[in-house]
C-alpha beads as a LAMMPS data file, in Angstrom:
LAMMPS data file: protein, C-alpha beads

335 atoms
334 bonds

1 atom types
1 bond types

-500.0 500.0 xlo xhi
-500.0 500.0 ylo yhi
-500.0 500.0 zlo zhi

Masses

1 110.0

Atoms # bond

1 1 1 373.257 -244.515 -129.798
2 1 1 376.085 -246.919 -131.765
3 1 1 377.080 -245.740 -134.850
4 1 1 375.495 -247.486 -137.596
5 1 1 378.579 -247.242 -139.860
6 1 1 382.110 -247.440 -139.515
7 1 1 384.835 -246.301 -141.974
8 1 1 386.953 -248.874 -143.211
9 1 1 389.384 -247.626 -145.529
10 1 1 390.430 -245.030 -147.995
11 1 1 391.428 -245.063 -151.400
12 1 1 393.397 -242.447 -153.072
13 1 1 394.040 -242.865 -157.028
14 1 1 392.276 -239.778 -159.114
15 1 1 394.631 -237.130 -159.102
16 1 1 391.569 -234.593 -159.850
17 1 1 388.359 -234.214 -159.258
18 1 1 385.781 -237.733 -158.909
19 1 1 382.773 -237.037 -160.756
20 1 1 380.960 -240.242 -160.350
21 1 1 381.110 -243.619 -158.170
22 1 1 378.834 -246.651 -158.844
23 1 1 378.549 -249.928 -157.098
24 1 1 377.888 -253.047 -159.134
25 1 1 375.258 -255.950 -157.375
26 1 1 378.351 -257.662 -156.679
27 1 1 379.876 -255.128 -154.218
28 1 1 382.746 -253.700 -157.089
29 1 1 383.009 -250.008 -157.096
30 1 1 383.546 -247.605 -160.292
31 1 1 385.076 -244.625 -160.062
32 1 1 385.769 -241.404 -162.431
33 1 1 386.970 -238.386 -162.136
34 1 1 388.503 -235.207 -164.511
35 1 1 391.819 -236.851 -164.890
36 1 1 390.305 -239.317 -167.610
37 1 1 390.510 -242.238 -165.124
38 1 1 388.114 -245.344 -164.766
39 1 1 388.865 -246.958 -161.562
40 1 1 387.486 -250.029 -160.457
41 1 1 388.269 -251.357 -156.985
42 1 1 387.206 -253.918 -154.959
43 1 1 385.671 -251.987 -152.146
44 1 1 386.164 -254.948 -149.111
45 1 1 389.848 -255.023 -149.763
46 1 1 390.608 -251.961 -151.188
47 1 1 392.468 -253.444 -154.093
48 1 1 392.091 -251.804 -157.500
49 1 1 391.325 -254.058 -159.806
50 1 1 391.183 -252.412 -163.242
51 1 1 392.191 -248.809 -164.867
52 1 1 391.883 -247.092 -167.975
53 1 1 392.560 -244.157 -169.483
54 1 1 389.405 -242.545 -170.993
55 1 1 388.902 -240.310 -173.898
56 1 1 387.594 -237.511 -171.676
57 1 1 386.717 -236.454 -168.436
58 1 1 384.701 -239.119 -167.087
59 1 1 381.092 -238.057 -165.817
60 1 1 379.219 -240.563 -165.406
61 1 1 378.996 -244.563 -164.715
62 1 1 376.535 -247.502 -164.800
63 1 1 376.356 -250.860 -164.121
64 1 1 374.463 -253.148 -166.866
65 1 1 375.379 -256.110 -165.085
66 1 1 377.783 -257.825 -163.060
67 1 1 380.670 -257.945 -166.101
68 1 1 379.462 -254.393 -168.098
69 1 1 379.817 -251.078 -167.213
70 1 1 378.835 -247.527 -169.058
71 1 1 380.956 -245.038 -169.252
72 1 1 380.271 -241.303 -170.369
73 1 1 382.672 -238.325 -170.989
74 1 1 382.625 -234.821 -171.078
75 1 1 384.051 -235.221 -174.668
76 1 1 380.895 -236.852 -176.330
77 1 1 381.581 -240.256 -175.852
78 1 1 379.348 -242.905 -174.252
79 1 1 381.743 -246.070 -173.902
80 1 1 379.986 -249.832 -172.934
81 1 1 382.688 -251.803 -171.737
82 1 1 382.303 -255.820 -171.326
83 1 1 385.168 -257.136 -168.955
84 1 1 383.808 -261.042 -169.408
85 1 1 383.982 -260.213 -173.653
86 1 1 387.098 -257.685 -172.996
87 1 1 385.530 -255.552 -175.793
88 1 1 384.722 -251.765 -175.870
89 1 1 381.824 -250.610 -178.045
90 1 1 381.830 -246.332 -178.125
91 1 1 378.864 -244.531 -179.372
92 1 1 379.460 -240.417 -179.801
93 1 1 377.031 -239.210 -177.397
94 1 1 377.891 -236.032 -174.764
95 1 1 376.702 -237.716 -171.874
96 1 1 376.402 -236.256 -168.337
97 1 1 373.928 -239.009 -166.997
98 1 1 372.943 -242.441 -167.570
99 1 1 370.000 -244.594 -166.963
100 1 1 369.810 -248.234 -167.634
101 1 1 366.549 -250.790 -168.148
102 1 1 365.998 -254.114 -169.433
103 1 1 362.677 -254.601 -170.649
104 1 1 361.102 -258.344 -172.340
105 1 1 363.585 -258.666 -175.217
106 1 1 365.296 -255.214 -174.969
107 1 1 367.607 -252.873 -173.195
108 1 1 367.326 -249.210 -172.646
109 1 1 370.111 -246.999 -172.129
110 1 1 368.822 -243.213 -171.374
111 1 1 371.616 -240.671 -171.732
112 1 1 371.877 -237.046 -171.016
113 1 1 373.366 -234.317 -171.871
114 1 1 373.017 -230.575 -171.491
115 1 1 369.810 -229.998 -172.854
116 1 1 368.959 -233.403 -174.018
117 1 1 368.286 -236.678 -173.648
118 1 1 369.129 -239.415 -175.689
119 1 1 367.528 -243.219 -176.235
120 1 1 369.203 -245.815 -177.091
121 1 1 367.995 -249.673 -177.252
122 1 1 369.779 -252.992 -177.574
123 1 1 367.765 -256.269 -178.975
124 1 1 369.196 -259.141 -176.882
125 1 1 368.695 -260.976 -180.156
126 1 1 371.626 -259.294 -182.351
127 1 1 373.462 -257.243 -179.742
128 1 1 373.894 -253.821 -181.502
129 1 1 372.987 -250.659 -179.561
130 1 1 370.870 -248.256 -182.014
131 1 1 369.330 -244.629 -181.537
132 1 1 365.784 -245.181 -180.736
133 1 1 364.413 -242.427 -181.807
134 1 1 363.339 -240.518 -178.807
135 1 1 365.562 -238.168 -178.877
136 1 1 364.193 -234.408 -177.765
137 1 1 365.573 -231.125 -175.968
138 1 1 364.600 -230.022 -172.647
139 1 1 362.817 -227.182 -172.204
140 1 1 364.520 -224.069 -170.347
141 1 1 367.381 -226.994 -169.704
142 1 1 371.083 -226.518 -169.269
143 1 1 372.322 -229.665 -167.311
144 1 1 370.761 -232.696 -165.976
145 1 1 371.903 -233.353 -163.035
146 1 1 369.849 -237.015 -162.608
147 1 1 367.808 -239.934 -164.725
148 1 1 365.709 -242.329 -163.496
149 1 1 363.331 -245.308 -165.224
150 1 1 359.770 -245.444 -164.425
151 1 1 356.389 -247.158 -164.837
152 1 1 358.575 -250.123 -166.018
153 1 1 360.608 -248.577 -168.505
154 1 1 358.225 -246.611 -170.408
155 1 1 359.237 -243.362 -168.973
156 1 1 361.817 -241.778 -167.985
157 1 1 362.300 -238.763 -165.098
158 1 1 364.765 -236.247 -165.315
159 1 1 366.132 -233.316 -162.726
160 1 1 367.552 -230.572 -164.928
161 1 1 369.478 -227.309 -163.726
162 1 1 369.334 -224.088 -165.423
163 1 1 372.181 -221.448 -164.327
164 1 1 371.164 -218.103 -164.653
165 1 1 373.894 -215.549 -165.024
166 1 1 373.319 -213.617 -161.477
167 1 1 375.812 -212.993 -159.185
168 1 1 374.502 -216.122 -156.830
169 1 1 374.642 -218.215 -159.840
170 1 1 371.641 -219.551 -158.392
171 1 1 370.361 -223.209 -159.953
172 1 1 366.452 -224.015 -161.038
173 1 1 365.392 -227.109 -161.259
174 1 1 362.399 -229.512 -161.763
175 1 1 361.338 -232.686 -163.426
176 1 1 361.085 -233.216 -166.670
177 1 1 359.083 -236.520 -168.081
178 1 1 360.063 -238.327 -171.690
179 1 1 358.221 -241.070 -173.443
180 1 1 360.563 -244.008 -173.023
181 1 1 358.459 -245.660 -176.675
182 1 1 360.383 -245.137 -179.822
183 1 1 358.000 -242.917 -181.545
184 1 1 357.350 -240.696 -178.441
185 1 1 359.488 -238.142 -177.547
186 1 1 356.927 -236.071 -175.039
187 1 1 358.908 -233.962 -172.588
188 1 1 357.171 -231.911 -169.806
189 1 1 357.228 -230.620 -166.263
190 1 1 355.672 -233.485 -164.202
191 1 1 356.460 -231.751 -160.435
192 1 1 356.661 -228.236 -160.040
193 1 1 359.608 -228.000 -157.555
194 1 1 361.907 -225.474 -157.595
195 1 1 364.830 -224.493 -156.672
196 1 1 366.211 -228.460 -156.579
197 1 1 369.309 -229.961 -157.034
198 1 1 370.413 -233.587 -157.071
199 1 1 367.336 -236.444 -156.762
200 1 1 367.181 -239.985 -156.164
201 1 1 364.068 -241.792 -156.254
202 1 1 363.144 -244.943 -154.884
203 1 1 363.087 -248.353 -156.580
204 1 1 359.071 -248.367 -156.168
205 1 1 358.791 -245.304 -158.158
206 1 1 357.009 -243.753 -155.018
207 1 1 359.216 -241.337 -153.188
208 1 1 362.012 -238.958 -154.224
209 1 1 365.153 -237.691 -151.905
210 1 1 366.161 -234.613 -153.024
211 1 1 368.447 -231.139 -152.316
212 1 1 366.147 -228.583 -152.129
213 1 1 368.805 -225.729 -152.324
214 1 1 367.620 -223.951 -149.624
215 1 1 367.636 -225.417 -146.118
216 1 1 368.353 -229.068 -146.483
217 1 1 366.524 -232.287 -148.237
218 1 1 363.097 -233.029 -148.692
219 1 1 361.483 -236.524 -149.351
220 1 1 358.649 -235.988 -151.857
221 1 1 355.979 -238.123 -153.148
222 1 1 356.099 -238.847 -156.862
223 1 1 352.235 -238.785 -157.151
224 1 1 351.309 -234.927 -155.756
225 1 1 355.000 -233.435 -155.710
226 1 1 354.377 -232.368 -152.514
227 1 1 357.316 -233.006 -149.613
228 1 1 355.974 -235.730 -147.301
229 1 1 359.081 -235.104 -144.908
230 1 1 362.104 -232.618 -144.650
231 1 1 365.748 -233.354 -143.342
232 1 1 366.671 -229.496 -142.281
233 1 1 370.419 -228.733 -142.277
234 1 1 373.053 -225.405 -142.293
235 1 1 375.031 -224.876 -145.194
236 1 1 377.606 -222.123 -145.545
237 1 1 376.511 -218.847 -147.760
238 1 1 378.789 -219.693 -150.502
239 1 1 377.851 -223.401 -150.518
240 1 1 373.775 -222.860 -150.101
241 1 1 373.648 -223.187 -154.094
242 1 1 376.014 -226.032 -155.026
243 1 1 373.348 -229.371 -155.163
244 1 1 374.438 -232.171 -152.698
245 1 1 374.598 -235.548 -153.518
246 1 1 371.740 -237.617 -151.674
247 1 1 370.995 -241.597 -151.757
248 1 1 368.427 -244.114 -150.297
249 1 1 370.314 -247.121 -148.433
250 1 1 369.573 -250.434 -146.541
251 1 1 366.557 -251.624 -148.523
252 1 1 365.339 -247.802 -148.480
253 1 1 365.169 -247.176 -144.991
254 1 1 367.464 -244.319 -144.589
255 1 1 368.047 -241.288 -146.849
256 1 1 371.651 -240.236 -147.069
257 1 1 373.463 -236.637 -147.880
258 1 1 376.197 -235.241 -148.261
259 1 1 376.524 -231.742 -146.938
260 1 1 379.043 -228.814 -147.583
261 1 1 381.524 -229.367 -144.072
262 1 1 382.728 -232.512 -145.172
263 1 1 379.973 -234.131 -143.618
264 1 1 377.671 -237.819 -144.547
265 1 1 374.328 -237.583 -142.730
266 1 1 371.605 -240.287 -142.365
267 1 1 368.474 -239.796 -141.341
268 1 1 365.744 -242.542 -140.949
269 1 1 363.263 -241.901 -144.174
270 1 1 359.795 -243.513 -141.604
271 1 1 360.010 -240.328 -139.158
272 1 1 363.224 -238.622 -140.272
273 1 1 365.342 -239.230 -136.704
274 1 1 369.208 -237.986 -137.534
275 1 1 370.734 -241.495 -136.856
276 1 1 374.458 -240.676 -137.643
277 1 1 377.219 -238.231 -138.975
278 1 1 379.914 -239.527 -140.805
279 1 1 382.865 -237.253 -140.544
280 1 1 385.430 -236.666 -142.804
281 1 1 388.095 -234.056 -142.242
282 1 1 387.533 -229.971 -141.749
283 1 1 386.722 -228.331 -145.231
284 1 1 386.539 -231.474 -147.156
285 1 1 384.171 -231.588 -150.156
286 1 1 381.280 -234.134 -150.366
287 1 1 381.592 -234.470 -154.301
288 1 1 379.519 -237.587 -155.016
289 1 1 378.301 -240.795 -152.829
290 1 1 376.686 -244.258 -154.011
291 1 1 375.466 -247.081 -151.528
292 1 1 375.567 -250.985 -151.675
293 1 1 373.568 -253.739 -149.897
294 1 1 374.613 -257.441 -150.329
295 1 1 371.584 -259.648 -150.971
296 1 1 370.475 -260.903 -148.215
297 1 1 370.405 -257.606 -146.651
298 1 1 373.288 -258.406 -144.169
299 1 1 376.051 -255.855 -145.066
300 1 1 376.097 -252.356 -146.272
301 1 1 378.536 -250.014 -147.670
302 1 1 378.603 -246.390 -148.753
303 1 1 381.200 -244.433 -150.774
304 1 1 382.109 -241.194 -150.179
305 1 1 383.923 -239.221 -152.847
306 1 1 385.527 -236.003 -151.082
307 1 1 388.104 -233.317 -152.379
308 1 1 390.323 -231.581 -149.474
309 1 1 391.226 -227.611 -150.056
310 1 1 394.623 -228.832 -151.147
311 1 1 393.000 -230.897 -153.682
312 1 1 393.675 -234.211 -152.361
313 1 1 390.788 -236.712 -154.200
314 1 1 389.782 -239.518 -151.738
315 1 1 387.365 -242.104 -151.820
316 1 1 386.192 -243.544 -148.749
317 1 1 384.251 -247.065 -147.509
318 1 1 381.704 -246.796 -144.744
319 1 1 380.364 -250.253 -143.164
320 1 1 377.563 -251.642 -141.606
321 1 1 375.703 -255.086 -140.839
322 1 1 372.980 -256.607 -139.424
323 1 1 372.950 -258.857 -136.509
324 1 1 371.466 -262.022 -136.727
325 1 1 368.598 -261.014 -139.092
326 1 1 366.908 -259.048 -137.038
327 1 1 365.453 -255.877 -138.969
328 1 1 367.020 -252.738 -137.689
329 1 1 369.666 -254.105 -135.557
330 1 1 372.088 -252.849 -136.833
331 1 1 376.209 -253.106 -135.440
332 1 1 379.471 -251.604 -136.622
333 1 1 381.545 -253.930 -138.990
334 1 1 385.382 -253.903 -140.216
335 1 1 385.329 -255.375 -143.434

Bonds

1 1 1 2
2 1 2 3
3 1 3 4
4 1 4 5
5 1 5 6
6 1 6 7
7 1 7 8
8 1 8 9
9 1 9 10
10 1 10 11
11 1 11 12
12 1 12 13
13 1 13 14
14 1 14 15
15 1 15 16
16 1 16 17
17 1 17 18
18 1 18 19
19 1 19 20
20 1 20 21
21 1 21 22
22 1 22 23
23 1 23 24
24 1 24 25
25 1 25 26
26 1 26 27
27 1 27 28
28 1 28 29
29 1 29 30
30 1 30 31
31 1 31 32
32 1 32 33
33 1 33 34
34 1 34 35
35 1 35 36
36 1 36 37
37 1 37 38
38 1 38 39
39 1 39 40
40 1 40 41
41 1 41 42
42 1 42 43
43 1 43 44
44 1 44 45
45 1 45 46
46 1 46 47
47 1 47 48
48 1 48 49
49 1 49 50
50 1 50 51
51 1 51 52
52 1 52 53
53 1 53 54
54 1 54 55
55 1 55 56
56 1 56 57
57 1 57 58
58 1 58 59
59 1 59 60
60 1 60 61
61 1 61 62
62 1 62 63
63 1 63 64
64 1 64 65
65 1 65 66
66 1 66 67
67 1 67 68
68 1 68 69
69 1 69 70
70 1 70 71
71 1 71 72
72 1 72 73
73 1 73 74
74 1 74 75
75 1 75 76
76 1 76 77
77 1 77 78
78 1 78 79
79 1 79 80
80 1 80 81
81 1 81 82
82 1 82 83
83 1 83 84
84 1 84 85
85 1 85 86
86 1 86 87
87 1 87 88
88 1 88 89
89 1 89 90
90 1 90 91
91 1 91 92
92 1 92 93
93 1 93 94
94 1 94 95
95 1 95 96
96 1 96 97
97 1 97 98
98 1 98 99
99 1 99 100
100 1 100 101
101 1 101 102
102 1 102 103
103 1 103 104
104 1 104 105
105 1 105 106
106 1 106 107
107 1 107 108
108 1 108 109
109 1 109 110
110 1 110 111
111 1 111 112
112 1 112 113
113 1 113 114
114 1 114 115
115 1 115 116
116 1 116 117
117 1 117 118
118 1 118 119
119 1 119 120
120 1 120 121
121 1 121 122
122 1 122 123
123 1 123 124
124 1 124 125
125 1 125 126
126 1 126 127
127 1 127 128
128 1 128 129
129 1 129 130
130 1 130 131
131 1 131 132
132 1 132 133
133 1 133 134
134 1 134 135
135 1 135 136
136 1 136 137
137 1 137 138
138 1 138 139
139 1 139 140
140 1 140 141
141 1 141 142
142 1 142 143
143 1 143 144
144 1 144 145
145 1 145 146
146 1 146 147
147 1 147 148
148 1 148 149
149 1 149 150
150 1 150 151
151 1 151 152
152 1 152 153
153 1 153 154
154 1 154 155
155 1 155 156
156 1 156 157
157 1 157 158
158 1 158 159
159 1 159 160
160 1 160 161
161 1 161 162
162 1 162 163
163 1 163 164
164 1 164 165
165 1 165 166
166 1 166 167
167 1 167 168
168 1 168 169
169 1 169 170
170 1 170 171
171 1 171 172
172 1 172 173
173 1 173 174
174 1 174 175
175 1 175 176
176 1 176 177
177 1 177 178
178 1 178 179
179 1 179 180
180 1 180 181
181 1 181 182
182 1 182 183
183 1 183 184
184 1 184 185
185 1 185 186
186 1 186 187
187 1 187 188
188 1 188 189
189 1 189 190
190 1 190 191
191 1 191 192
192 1 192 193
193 1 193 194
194 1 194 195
195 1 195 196
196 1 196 197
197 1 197 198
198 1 198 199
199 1 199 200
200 1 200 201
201 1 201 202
202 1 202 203
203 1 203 204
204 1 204 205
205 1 205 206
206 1 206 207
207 1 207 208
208 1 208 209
209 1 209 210
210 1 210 211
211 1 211 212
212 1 212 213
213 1 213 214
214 1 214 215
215 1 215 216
216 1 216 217
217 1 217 218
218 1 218 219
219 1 219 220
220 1 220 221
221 1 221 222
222 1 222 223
223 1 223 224
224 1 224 225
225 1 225 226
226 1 226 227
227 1 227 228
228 1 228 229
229 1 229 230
230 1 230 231
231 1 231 232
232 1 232 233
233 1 233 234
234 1 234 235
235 1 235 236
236 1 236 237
237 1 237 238
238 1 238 239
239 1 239 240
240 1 240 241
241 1 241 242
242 1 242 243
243 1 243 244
244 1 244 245
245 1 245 246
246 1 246 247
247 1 247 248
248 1 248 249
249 1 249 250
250 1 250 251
251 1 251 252
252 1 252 253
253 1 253 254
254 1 254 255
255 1 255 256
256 1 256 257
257 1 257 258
258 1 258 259
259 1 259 260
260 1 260 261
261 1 261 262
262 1 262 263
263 1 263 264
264 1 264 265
265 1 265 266
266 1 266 267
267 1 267 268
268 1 268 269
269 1 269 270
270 1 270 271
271 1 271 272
272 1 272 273
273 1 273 274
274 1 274 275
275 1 275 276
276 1 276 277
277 1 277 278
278 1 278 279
279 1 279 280
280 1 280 281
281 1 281 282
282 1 282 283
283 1 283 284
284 1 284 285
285 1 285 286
286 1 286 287
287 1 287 288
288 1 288 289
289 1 289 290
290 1 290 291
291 1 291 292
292 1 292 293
293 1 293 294
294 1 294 295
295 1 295 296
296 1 296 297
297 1 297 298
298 1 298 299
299 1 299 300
300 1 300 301
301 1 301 302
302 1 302 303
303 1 303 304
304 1 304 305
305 1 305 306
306 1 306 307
307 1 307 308
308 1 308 309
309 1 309 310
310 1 310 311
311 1 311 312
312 1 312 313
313 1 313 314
314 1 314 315
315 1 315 316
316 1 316 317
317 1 317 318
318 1 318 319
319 1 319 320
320 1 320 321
321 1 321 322
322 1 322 323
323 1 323 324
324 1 324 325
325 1 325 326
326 1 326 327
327 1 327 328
328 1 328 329
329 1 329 330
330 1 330 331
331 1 331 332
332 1 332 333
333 1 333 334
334 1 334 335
């Protein structure tokens, strides 16, 4: 079978760790890492086209649009920077995740931190981003690891982590559910599923791809909880507890993972068929991964964020088109 993806480049910048990658619509990829540094790149050339120096480690990123980007550190600050306006506007938030929403005359930024989550909400009338109001603590939470919009806009779904001081230093997880309304701040366990680790759910609020922890990734329905399909893999013993980063890509059709050799592996989410393994080299780390599509559905990209024993930080460009059209044909591109 032809590989669906090829790997086009690789670019090397972050002198430490990469926490987060995000595309933009546009195809631009963001980039942050513990050395304080906001990349942004063009990912079809490989040209960086903007850096900056941030006031902590970066840990997460979000596109509003195509010309503004959020940006949260370690140190408490959630930074909304406006390339088109050249402006910064910095609200002191510890922020580990970030969801974004635009609903009728407002936007919602949902940020999280370790052990809460945070509303915020911008009238496209006057521009100013204000605390909403629903702002609550998790129960029996330590660090959410993902947060994700639903029911459009009114709630918001959370995976949270709590590490237990055992020897394994084993993760639980599950879902927690908030009130997205300014005078609700409800938070409860909506899916009992546990041990978990990273989730990404799909843009129909229907399914969930996530790291189970234990022997691989499981696609689960967002209705019962219940795993409609499993993607079995090996990890190594020491690795079996660190959560994986996972992704949907090409419209949704494939579900995407990294794994703990180094390794990329795609899967087709209808029947779960292993359709390729992107390598990277022996003993690299699959830190963090985010996936583009243009438009029309022609092209496709994903970014692989990877950290070699000698702590060389590398991101790399996978990429794949469509022939012609035709659904599912699918042919190795260079871009």
């Amino acid at each position: 079978m032809s590989a669906f993806y090829s790997k086009a480049r690789t670019f090397r910048r972050h002198h430490q760790g990469i926490n987060c990658l995000c595309f933009s619509k546009s195809g631009l990829l963001a980039s942050g890492g513990e050395d304080r540094l906001l990349c942004i790149w063009d990912a079809s050339s490989g040209q960086l086209l903007y850096e900056q120096e941030c006031q902590g480690n970066v840990t997460c990123l979000l596109w509003k649009d195509a010309d503004t980007l959020v940006c949260g550190t370690g140190e408490g600050f959630l930074s909304i920077i406006s390339f088109d306006a050249s402006f910064i506007e910095i609200l002191e938030v510890h922020v580990l995740c970030l969801a974004f929403y635009t609903r009728g005359d407002k936007e919602l930024i949902c940020a999280a931190g370790r052990g809460v989550i945070i509303m915020l909400e911008r009238d496209l009338d006057d521009g100013l981003w204000t605390f909403c109001g629903a702002r609550a603590a998790l129960p029996r939470a330590d660090v959410v690891t993902s947060l994700n919009f639903l029911n459009n806009g009114s709630t918001v779904v959370a995976s949270y982590a709590t590490s237990k001081e055992l020897p394994s230093q084993r993760l639980l997880a599950g879902l927690a559910l908030a009130g997205a309304s300014q005078n609700e701040a409800c938070y409860k366990d909506v899916i009992n599923y546990a041990p978990s680790g990273s989730l990404s759910i799909a843009s129909d609020d229907k399914l969930a791809l996530i790291h189970n922890l234990k022997n691989g990734f499981d696609l689960i329905s967002m209705a019962s909880g219940s795993p409609v399909r499993s993607f079995h893999t090996s990890f190594p013993p020491a690795q079996r507890q660190r959560p994986l980063p996972v992704a949907f890509g090409q419209g949704e059709t494939i579900a995407i993972a990294g794994d703990a050799d180094g390794r990329v592996l795609i899967w087709k989410a209808a029947d779960g068929l292993e359709l390729q393994i992107l390598e990277h080299e022996v003993n690299q780390q699959i830190f963090y991964l985010s996936t583009w599509s243009s438009a029309l559905g022609t092209e496709h990209q994903i970014a692989v964020a990877t950290e070699t024993p000698e702590g060389a930080n590398e991101i790399h460009i996978w990429c794949a088109g469509v022939r012609g059209g035709q659904k599912n044909a699918f042919f190795m591109v260079d871009c």
